[in-house]
C-alpha positions as CSV (number, residue, x, y, z in Angstrom):
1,X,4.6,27.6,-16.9
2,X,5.5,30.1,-19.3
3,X,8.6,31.6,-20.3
4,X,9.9,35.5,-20.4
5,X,10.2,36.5,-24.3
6,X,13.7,37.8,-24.9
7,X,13.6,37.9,-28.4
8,X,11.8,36.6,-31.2
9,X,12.9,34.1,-33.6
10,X,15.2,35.2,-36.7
11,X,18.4,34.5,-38.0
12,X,20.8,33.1,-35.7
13,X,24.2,34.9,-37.2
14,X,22.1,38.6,-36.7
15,X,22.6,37.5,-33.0
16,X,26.2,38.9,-32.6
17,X,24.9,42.6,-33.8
18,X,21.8,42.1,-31.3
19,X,24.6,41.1,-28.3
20,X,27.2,44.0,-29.3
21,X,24.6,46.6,-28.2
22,X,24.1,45.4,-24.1
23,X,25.4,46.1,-21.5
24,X,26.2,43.9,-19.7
25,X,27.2,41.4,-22.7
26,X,24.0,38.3,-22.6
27,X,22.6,39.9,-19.1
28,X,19.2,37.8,-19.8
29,X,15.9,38.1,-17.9
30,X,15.5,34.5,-16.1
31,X,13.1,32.3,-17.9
32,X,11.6,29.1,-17.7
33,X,10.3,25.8,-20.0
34,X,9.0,22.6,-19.5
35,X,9.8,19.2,-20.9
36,X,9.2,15.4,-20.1
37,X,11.6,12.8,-20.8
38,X,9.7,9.4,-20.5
39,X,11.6,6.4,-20.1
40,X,9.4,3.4,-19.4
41,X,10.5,0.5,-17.6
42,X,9.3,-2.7,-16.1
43,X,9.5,-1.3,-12.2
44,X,8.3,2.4,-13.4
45,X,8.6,5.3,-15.8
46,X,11.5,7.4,-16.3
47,X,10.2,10.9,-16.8
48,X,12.0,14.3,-17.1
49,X,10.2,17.2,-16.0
50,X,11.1,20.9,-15.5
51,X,11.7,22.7,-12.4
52,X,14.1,26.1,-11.2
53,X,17.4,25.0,-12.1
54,X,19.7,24.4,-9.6
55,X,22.1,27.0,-7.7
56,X,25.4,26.0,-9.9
57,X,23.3,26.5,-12.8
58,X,20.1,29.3,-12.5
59,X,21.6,32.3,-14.9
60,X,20.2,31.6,-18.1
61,X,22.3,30.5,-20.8
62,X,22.7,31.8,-24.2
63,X,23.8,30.5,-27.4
64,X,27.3,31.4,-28.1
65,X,28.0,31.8,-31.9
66,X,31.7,32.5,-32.5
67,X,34.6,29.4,-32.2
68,X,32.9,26.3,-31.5
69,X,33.9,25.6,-27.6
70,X,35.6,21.8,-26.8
71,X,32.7,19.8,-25.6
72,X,31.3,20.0,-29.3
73,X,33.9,18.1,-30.4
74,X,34.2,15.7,-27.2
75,X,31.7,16.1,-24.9
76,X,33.5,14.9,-21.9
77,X,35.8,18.6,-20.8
78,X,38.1,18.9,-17.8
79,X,35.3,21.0,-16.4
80,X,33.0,17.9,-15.9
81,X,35.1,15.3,-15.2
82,X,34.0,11.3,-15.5
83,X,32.9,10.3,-11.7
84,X,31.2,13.4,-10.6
85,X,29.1,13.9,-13.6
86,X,27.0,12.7,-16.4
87,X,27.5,14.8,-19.8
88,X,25.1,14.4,-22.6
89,X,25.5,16.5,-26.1
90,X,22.5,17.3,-28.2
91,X,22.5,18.8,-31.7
92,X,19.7,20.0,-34.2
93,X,19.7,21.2,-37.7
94,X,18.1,24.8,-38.2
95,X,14.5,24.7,-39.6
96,X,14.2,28.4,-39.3
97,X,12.6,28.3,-35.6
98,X,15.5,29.0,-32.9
99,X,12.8,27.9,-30.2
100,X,12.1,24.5,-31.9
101,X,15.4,24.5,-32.8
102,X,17.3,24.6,-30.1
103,X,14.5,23.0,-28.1
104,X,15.0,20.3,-29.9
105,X,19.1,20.0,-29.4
106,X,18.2,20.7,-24.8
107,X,16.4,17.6,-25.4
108,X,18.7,15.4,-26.9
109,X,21.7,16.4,-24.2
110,X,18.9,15.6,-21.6
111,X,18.0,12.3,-24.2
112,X,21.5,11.2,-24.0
113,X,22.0,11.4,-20.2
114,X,18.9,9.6,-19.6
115,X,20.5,7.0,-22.2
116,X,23.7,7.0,-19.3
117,X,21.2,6.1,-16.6
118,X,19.4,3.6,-18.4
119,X,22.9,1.9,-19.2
120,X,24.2,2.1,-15.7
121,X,20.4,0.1,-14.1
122,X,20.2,-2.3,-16.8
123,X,20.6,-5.0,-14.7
124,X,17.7,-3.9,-12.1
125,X,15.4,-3.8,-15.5
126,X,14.4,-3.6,-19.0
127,X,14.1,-1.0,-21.1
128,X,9.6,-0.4,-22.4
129,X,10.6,2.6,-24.6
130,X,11.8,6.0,-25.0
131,X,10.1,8.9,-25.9
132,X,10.8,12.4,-25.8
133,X,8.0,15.3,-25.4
134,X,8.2,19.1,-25.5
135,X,6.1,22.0,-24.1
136,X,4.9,23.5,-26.7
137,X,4.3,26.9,-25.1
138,X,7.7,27.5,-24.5
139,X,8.8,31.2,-26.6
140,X,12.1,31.8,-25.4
141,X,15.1,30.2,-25.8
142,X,17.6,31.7,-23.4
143,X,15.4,30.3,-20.3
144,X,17.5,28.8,-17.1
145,X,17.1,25.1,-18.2
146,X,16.4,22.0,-16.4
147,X,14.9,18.1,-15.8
148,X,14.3,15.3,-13.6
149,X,14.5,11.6,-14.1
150,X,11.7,9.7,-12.5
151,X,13.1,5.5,-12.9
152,X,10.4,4.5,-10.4
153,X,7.0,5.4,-8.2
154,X,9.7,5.8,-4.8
155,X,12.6,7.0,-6.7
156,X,13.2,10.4,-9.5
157,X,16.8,12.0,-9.8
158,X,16.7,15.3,-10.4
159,X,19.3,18.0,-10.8
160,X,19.8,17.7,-14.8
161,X,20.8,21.3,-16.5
162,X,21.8,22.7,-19.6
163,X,25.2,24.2,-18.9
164,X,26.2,25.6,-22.3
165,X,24.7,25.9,-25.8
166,X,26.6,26.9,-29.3
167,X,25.4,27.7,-33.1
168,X,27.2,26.8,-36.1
169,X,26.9,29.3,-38.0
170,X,28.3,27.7,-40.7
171,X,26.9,24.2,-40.4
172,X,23.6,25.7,-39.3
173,X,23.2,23.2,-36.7
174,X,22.5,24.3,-32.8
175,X,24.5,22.3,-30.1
176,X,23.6,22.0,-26.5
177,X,25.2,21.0,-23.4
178,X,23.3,18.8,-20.6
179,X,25.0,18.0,-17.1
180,X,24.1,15.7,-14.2
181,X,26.4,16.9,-11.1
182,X,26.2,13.1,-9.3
183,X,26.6,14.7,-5.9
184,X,23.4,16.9,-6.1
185,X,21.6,14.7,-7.7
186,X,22.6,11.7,-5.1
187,X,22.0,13.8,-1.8
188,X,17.9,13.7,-2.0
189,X,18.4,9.9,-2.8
190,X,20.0,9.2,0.4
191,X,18.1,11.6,2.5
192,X,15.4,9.1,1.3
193,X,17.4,5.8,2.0
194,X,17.9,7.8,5.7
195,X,14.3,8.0,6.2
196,X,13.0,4.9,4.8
197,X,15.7,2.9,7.4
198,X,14.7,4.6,10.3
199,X,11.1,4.5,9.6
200,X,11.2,0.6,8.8
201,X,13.2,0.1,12.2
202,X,10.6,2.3,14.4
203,X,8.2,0.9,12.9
204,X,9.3,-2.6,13.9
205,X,10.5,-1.3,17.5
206,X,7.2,0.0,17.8
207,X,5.1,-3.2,16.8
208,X,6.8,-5.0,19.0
209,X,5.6,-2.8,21.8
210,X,2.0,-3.0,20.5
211,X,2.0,-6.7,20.6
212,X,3.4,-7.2,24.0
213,X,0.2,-4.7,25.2
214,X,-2.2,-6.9,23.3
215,X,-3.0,-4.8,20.6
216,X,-2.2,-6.9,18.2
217,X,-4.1,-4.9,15.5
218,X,-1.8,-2.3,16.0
219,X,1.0,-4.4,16.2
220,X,0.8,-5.7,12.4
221,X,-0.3,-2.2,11.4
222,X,3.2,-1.3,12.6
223,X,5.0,-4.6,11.0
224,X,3.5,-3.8,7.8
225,X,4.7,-0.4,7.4
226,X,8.1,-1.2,8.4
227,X,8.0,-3.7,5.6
228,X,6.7,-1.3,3.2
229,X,9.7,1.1,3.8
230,X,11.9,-2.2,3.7
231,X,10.7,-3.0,0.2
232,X,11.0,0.7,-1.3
233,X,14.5,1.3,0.6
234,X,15.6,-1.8,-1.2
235,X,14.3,-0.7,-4.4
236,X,16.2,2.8,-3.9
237,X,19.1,1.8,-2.6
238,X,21.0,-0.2,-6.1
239,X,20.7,3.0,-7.9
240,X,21.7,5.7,-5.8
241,X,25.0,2.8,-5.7
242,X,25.2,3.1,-9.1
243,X,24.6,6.9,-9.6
244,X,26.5,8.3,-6.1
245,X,30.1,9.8,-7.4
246,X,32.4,7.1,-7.5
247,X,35.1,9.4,-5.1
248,X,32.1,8.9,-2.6
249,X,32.4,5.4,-0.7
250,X,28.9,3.8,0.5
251,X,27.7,6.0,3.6
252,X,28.1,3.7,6.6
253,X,24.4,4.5,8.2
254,X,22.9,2.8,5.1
255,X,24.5,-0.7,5.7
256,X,23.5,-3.7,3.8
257,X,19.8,-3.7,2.4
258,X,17.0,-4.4,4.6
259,X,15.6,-7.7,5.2
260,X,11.6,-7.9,4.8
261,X,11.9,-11.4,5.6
262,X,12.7,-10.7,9.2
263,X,10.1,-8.8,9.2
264,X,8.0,-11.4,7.9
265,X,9.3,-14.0,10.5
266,X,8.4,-11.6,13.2
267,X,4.6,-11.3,11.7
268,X,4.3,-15.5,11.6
269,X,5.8,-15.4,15.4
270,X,2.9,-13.4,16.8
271,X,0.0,-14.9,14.5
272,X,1.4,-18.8,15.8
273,X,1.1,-17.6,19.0
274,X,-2.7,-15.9,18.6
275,X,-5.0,-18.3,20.1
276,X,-9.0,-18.2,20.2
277,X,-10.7,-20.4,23.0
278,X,-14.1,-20.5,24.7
279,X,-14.9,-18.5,27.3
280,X,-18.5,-19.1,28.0
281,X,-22.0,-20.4,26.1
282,X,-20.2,-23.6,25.4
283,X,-22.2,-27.0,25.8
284,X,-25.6,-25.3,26.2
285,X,-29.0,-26.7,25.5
286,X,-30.6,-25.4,22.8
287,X,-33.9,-26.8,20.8
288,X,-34.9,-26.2,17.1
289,X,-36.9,-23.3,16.5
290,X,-35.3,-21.1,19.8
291,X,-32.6,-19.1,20.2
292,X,-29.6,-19.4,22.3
293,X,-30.4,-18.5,26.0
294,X,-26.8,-17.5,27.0
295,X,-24.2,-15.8,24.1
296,X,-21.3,-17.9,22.9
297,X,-17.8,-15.4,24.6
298,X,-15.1,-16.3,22.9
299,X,-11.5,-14.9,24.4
300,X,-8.1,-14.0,22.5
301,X,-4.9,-14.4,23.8
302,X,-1.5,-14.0,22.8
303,X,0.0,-17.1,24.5
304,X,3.8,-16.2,25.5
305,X,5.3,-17.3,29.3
306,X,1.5,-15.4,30.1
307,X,-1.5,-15.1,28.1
308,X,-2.1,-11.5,26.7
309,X,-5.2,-10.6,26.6
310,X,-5.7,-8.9,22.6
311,X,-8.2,-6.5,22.2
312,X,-9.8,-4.8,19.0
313,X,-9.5,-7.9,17.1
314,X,-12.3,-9.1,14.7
315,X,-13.8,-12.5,15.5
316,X,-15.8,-14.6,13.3
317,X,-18.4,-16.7,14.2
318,X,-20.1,-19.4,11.5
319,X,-21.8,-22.8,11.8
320,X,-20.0,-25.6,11.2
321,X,-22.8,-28.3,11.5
322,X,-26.5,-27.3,11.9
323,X,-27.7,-23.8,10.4
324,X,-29.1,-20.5,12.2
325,X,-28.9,-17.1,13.2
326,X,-26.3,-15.6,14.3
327,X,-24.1,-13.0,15.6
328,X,-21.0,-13.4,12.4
329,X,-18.4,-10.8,13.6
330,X,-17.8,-9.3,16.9
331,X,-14.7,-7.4,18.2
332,X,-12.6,-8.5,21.2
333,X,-13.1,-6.1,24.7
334,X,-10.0,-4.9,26.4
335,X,-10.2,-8.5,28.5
336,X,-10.3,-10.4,24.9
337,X,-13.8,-11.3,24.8
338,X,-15.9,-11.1,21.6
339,X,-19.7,-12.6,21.9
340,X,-22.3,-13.3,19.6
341,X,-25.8,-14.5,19.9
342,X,-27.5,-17.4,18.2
343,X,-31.0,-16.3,17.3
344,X,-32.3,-18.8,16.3
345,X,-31.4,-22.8,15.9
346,X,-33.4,-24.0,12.7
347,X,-34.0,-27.7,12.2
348,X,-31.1,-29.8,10.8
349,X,-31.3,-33.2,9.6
350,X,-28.2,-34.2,11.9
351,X,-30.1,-32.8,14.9
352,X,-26.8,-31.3,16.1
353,X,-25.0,-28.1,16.2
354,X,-21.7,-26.2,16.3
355,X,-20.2,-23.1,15.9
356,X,-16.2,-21.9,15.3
357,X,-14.8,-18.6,16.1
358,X,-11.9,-17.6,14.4
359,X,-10.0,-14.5,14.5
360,X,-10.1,-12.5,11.1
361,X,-6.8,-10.4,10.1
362,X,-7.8,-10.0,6.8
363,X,-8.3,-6.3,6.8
364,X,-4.4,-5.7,7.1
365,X,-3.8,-7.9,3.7
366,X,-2.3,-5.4,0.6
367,X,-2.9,-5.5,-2.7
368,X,0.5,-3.2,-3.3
369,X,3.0,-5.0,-5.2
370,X,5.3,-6.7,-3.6
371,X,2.8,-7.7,-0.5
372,X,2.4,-11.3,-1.8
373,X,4.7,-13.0,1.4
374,X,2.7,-10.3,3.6
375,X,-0.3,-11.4,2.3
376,X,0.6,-15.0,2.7
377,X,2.1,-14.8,6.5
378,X,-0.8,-12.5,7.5
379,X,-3.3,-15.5,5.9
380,X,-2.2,-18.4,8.2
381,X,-4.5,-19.9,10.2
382,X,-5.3,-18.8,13.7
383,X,-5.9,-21.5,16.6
384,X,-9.8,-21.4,16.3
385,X,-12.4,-22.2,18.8
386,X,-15.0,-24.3,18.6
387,X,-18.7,-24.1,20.5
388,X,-21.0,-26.8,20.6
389,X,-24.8,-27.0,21.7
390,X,-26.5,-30.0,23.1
391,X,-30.0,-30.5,21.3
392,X,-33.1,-31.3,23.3
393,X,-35.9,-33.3,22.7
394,X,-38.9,-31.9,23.5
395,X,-41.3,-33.8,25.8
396,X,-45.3,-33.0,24.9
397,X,-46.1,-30.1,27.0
398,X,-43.1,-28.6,25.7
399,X,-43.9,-29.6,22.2
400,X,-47.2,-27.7,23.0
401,X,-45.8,-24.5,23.3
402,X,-43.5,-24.3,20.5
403,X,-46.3,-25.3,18.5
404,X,-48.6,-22.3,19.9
405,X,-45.0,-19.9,19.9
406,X,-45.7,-18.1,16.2
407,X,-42.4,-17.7,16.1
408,X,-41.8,-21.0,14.6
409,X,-43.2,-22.7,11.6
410,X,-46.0,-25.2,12.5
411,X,-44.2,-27.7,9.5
412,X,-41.2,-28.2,11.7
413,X,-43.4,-29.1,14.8
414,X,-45.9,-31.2,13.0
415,X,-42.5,-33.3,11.8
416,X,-41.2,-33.6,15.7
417,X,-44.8,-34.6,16.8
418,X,-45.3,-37.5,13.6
419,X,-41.6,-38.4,14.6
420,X,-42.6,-38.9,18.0
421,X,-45.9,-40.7,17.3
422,X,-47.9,-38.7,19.6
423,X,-51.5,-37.8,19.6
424,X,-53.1,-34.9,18.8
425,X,-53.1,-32.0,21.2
426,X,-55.7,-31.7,24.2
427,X,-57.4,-28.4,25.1
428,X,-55.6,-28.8,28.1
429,X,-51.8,-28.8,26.5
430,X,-53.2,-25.8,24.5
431,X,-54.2,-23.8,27.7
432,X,-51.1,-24.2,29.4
433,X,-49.0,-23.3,26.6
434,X,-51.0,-20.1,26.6
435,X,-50.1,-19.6,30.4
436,X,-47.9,-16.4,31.9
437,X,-46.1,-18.6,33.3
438,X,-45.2,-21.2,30.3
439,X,-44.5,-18.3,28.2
440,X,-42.3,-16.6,30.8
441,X,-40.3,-19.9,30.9
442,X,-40.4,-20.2,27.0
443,X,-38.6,-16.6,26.9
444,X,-36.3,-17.4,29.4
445,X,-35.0,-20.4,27.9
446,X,-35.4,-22.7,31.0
447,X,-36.9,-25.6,29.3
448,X,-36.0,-28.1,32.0
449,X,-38.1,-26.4,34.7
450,X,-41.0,-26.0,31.8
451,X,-41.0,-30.0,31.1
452,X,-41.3,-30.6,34.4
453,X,-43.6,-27.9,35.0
454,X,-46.1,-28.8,32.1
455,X,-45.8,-32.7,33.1
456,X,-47.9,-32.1,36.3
């Protein structure tokens, strides 16, 4: 943003003539500049940046040259008493540029107030570096003047002004005054702390809800956003402590700082209580080389006095013995079913099979900081369920028509038939493996009616 020229830069002790001619004396146009005061720390950067100065403060202030007013020789006055503000005191030799100049002297009051808040929170952390930058467009230097102090992501004071400014004439040295009125700058901080309690006990008022209605998805959506705002309240809350005006005792709706360990608790409660069992598809026959004929249902409940059914949760389905094709991730329905269908059964060496389904939470993990116990509750282990399929042998007509299927590799039949010791395959076995009716039976998966029908 750019600032209103008022006058361009000369010598300093010419001013008084230049004021002597208006009317009304220093009636100024308003003006503007930025700056950025960077503080790094450990949880966040501290950053000043530039903004309308407040009400108290908006008329712009000029540089008064005649007797040198008190707070140059103590900064603290009777007009900003200790308690309600923060005073800093910047100075700056001339160089011949009153914009650099007394750019330079803003920035040091500012500098020096920022030093005050740095002081007061060095117990929450530790001090990166400080560093100071200026906007270099700035071309006035009678410009309503003021900053911001970011300490964190969830947390910048603002309210930071320049409330007075005087030139030595004699020392040639430019002085400026910075104020922090506590109780402006304060009020935004616990609007915050307002709204991050209420939204972190909705939230939890409102998972609660979710879970007793099954949707458990829903329900740690909720829980995790009430422990978000629990972890930034807690983050806020020791500063605006240390920076509220001390006349000002701790509002009584902000309490004690929140606990995301209840929340926490709450989150283990409901996944100890999630529970995946078998619904249907359990125990069936199945043969190498064929899929499935009925899909594995797997149901999830929320056991309490009765079992909720959950719905919209991901289930997971993997072998556990044996290898094939299958269905890996299903949702559950609003009864709490998710199915999945085994493809195919390829040969294993065991000559058996199984299959677990699991419920998967992982997609309400965070990588934000400060997730690590969310991320560890939300990873504990689900009560699992676990399918199992009863292998057939085939008998030799059946044997036949696998063999003539072209779904399945000839290798893996030739292995069953050399494993079996049988003979080599008659023109009849081949004719009725070519049948309607064997190859009806084959698709339908009844392989106990096609034994017995192929034995006759």
């Amino acid at each position: 943003m750019r600032c209103q020229p008022i006058m361009s830069e000369r010598d300093p002790s010419r001013l008084l003539d230049w004021r002597s001619r208006l009317q009304p004396p220093w009636t100024l146009l308003p003006g503007r500049f930025c700056g950025v005061l960077l503080v790094g720390l450990a949880t966040g950067i501290l950053e000043a940046g530039c903004s309308h100065a407040p009400a108290d403060h908006a008329a712009p202030v000029p540089i008064a040259t005649s007797a040198a007013p008190g707070w140059v020789r103590s900064v603290r006055t009777a007009a900003y008493p200790e308690g309600r503000y923060l005073v800093g005191r910047g100075m700056a030799e001339t160089t011949g540029s009153i914009v650099r100049d007394q750019k330079d002297a803003d920035y040091q009051a500012f500098s020096e107030i920022a030093n005050q808040i740095l002081a007061s929170i060095r117990s929450y952390t530790s001090v990166d570096k400080l560093e100071v930058t200026t906007d270099d467009r700035r071309s006035s230097i009678s410009g309503s003047v003021t900053a911001a102090v970011r300490i964190s992501s969830a947390l910048t004071v603002s309210g930071l002004a320049i409330a007075d400014r005087f030139f030595d004439t004699q020392q040639k040295v430019y002085y400026s005054l910075a104020i922090l009125d506590l109780g402006v700058a304060t009020a935004p901080l616990r609007d915050h702390l307002v709204s991050l309690k209420r939204s972190s006990d909705g939230a939890s008022a409102s998972a609660r809800i979710a879970c007793d209605e099954g949707d458990v998805p829903g329900c740690l959506a909720d829980f995790k956003r009430a422990h978000r705002s629990a972890l930034l309240f807690n983050e806020v809350l020791p500063y605006y402590r240390l920076l509220r005006p001390r006349a000002r005792d701790l509002d009584s709706d902000l309490g004690e700082p929140l606990s995301p360990g209840a929340i926490l608790l709450a989150v283990g409660d409901v996944i100890s209580h999630l529970v995946v069992e078998r619904a249907a598809g359990d125990s069936q026959p199945g043969l190498a080389g064929r899929p499935l004929r009925h899909a594995l249902e797997a149901r999830v409940v929320l056991r309490r006095a009765k079992d909720v059914p959950v719905r919209g949760v991901p289930v997971r389905f993997r072998f556990t013995q044996g290898v094939g094709r299958i269905t890996e991730a299903a949702f559950t329905d609003p009864t709490g079913i998710a199915r999945a269908a085994v493809d195919l059964l390829e040969s294993s060496e065991t000559r058996s099979y199984s299959i677990a389904a699991t419920a998967d939470l992982s997609a309400t993990t965070d990588t934000t900081p400060g997730f690590a116990d969310w991320n560890q509750a939300i990873g504990a282990q689900t009560a699992g369920a676990v399918f199992m399929v009863r292998p057939m042998r085939a008998s030799t007509p059946l044997k036949v028509l696998i063999l003539v299927d072209q779904d399945v590799a000839s290798e893996i039949i030739s292995r069953e038939f050399t494993e079996a010791g049988l003979n080599s395959l008659s023109e009849t076995d081949v004719s009725r493996a070519r049948s309607q009716r064997a190859r009806a039976l084959l698709d339908e998966g009844d392989y106990q009616r096609l034994a017995s029908e192929m034995s006759t």
